[in-house]
DOZAZA-418768 format. One record per residue (C-alpha): residue number from 1; residue in three letters; x negated, y, z negated. Coordinates in steps of 0.02 Angstrom, whole numbers, always signed. Layout:
<torbas>
   nr  rest      xx      yy      zz
  NUM   Ala       X       Y       Z
...
</torbas>
This chain:
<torbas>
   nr  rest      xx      yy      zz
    1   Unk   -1051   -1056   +2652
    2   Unk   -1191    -928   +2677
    3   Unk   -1095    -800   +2556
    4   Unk   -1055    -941   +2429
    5   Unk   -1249    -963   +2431
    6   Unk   -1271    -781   +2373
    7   Unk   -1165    -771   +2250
    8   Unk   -1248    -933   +2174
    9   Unk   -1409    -833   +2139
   10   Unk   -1296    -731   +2017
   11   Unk   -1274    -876   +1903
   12   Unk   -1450    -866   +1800
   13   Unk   -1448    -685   +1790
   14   Unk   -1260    -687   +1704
   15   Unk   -1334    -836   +1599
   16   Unk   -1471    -738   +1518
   17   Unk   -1352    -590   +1503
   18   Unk   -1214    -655   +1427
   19   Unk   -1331    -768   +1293
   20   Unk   -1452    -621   +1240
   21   Unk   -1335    -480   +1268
   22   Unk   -1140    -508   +1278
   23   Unk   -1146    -658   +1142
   24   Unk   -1256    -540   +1002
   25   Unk   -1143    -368   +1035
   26   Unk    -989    -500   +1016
   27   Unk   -1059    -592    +866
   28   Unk   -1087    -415    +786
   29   Unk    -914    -330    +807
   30   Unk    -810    -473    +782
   31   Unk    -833    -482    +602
   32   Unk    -768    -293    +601
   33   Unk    -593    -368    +654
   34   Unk    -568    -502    +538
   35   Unk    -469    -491    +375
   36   Unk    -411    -593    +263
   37   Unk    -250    -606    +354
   38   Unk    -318    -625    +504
   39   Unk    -346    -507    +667
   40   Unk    -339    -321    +591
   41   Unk    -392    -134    +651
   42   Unk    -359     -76    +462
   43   Unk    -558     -44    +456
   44   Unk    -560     +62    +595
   45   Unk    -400    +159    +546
   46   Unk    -481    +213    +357
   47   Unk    -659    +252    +458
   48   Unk    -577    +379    +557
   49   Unk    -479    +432    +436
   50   Unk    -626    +465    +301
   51   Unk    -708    +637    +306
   52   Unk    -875    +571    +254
   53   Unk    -865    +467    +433
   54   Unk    -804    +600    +515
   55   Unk    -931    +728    +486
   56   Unk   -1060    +592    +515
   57   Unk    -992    +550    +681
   58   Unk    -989    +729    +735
   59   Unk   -1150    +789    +696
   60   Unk   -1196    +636    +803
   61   Unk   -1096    +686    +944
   62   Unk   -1127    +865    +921
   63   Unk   -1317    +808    +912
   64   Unk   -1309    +719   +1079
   65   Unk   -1223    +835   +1181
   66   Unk   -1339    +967   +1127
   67   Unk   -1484    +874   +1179
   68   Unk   -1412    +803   +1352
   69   Unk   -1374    +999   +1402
   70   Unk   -1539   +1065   +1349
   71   Unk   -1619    +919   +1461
   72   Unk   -1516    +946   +1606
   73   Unk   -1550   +1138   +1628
   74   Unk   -1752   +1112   +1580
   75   Unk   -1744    +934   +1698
   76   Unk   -1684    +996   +1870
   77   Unk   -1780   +1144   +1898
   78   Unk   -1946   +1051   +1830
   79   Unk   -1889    +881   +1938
   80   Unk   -1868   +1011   +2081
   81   Unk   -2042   +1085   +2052
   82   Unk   -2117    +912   +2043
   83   Unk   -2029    +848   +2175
   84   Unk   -2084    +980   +2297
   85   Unk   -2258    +987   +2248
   86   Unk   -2421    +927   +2344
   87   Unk   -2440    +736   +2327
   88   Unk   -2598    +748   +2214
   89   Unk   -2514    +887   +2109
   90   Unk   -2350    +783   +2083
   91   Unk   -2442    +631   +2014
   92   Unk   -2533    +739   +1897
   93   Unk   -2363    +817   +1845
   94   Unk   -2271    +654   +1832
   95   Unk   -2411    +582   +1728
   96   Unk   -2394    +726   +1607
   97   Unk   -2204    +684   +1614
   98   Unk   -2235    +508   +1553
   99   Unk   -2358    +539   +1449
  100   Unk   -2249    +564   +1282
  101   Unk   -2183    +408   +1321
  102   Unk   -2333    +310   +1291
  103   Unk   -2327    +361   +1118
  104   Unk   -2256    +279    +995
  105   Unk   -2076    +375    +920
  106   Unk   -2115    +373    +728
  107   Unk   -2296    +459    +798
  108   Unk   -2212    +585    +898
  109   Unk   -2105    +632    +746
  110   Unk   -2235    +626    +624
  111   Unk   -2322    +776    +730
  112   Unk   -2142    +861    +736
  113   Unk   -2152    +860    +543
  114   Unk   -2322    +933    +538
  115   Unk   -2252   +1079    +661
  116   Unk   -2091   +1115    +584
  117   Unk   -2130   +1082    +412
  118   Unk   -2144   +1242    +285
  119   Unk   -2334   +1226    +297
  120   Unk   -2334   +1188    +494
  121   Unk   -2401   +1272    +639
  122   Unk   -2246   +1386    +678
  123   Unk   -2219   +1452    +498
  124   Unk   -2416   +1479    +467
  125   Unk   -2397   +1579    +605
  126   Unk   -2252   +1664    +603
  127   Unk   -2280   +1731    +422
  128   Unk   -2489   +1775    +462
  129   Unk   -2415   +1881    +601
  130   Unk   -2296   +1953    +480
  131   Unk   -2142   +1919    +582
  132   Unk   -2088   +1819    +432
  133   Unk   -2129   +1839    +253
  134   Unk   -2117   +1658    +175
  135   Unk   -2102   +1510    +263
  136   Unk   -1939   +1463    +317
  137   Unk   -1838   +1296    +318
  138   Unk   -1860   +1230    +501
  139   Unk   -1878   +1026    +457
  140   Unk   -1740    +927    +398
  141   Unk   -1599    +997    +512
  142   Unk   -1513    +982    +657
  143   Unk   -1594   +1084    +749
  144   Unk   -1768    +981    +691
  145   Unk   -1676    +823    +758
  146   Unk   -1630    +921    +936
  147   Unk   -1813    +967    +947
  148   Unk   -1880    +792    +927
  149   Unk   -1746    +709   +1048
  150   Unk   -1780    +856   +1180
  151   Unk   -1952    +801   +1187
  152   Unk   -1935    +627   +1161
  153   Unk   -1799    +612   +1305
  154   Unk   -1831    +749   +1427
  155   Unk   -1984    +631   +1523
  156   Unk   -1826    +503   +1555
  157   Unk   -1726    +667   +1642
  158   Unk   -1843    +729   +1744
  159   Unk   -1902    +562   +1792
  160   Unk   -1717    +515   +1843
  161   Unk   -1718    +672   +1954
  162   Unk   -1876    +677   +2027
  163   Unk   -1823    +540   +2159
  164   Unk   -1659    +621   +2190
  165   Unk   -1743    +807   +2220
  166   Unk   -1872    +714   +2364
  167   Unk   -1712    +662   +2458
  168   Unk   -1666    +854   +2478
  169   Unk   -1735    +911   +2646
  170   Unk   -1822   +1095   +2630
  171   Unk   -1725   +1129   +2807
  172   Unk   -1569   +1145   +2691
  173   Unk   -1640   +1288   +2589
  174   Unk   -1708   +1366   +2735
  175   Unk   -1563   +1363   +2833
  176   Unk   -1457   +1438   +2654
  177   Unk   -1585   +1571   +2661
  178   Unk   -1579   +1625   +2844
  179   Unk   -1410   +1642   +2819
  180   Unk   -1444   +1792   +2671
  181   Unk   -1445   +1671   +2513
  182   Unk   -1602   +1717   +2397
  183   Unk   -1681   +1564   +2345
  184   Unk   -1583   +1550   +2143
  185   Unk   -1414   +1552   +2268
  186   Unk   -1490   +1417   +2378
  187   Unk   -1532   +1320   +2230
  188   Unk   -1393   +1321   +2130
  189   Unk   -1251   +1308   +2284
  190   Unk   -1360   +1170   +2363
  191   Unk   -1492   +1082   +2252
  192   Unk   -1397   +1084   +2096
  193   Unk   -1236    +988   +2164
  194   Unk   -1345    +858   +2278
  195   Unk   -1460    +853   +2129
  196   Unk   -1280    +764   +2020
  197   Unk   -1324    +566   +2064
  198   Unk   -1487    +603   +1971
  199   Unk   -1421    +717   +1839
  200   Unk   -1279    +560   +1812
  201   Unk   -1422    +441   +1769
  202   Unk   -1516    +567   +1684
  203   Unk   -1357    +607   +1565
  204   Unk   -1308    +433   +1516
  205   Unk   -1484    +409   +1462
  206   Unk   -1522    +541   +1381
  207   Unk   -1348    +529   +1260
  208   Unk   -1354    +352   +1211
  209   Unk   -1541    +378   +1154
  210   Unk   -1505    +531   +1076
  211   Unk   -1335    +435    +977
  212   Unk   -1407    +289    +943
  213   Unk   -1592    +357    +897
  214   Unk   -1648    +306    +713
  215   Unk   -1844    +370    +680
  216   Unk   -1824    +530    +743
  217   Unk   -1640    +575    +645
  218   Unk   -1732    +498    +488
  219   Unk   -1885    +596    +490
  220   Unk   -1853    +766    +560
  221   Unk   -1672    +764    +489
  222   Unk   -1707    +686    +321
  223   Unk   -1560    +611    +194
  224   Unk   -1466    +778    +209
  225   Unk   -1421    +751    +411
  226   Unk   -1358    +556    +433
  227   Unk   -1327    +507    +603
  228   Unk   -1222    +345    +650
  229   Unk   -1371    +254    +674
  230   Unk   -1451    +300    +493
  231   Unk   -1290    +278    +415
  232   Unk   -1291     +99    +505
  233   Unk   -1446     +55    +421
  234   Unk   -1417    +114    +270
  235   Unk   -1273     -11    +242
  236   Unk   -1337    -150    +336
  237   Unk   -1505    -147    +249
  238   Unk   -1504     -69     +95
  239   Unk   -1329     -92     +10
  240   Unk   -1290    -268    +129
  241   Unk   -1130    -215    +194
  242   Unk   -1133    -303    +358
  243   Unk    -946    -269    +376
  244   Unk    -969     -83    +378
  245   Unk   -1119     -77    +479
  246   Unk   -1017    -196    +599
  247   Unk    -866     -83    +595
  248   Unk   -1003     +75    +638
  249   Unk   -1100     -44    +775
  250   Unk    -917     -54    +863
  251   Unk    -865    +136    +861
  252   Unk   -1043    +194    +937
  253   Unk   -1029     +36   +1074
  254   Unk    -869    +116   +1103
  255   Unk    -913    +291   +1103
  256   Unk   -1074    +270   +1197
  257   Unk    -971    +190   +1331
  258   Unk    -854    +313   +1335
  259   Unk    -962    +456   +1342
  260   Unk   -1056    +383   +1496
  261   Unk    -871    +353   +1601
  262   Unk    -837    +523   +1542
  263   Unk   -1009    +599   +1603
  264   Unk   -1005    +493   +1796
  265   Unk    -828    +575   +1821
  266   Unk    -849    +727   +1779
  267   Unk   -1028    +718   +1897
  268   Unk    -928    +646   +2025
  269   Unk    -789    +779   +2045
  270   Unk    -934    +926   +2037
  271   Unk   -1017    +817   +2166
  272   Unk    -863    +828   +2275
  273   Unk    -822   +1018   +2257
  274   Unk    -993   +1071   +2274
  275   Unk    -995   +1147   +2127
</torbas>
């Protein structure tokens, strides 16, 4: 009876779960299904087999892999450095962390612009130090979108890790090191694989901001590098094809999904061979 009990406090949470997030995400694909003779998966079959799509969704892709590996090899040795620094000095450190957060994205790429752009800070100096001779096209690539999603989602890896890397006792790295490890062998046979729980969480955020991120694809990427999520707005908004946009909603749903199975089992089995 005690049991039945807790599992009645479950109720209003699956309530306001199922009406404000299940019931929207269904209402949105469904339409994508429909045809005018019914059920039908002909949408989906042309979408992957157009080129235009194609190239969309793997700049996307290619996009958000970039950015999750960049922030994993910059996010555990900075969570490890936080994590093993003086109380006063780790508050500092995770306040600098979370600092870019508290701005808002379209700011954040707006001062991107004014860096990269062909009259920014790193062309004016590159060419006044003569290591270039005109300005060169950094803004409106891929490489301009990386940049801004580094920045704008490395705080949420670090901050993923940081609890993770306090859970590592130092008597492990001392002990790897008595035993003739230098300290980049003790990190990367021991912190590094105990360090994958945090790394897991840190992943799966990381790639479905970076794939389904709007401002900062739009700004620093401009009409020249769509994204899945520009391309969505773009026919929701501007030419009304909620059909399309539904059809695009339902392959990054799926996607993201996939993507974060795909990222806790591959984590797991590194977890379990110790790298």
């Amino acid at each position: 009876m005690k049991n039945k009990s807790i599992y009645l406090l479950l109720i209003p949470g699956l309530i306001v779960i199922s009406l404000f997030l299940f019931l929207p995400i269904l209402m949105t694909t469904l339409p994508s299904f429909i045809g005018d003779t019914g059920l039908t998966l002909g949408r989906y079959v042309a979408f992957f087999k157009d080129d235009y799509f194609m190239s969309i969704l793997t700049r996307t892709l290619r996009i958000g892999i970039i950015t999750t590996i960049i922030c994993v090899l910059l996010g555990v040795p900075v969570s490890f450095y936080v994590a093993k620094s003086s109380p006063k000095l780790k508050g500092l450190l995770l306040a600098a962390a979370i600092f870019p957060q508290l701005t808002d994205s379209v700011v954040r790429s707006f001062a991107w612009m004014t860096i990269l752009g062909k009259n920014g800070i790193i062309n004016t100096l590159l060419v006044s130090t003569h290591i270039l001779h005109e300005p060169q096209k950094f803004l409106y690539t891929e490489s301009a979108i990386i940049v801004g999603s580094v920045y704008l989602f490395l705080p949420l890896m670090i901050i993923s890790m940081v609890g993770v890397m306090d859970s590592i006792e130092d008597d492990l790295i001392e002990a790897a090191e008595s035993l003739g490890a230098n300290k980049f062998t003790a990190f990367l046979k021991i912190i590094f694989p105990l360090s994958v729980p945090g790394m897991i969480v840190g992943s799966v955020l990381v790639f479905t901001g970076t794939f389904t991120a709007y401002t900062t694809p739009q700004l620093l990427g401009g009409n020249q590098n769509t994204v899945l999520a520009t391309l969505l707005y773009q026919k929701a908004m501007t030419l009304n094809d909620w059909t399309q946009a539904s059809v695009l909603s339902t392959v990054m749903i799926l996607i993201t999904l996939t993507v974060m199975f795909g990222i806790n089992k591959f984590a797991s089995k590194l977890y379990e061979r110790g790298v």
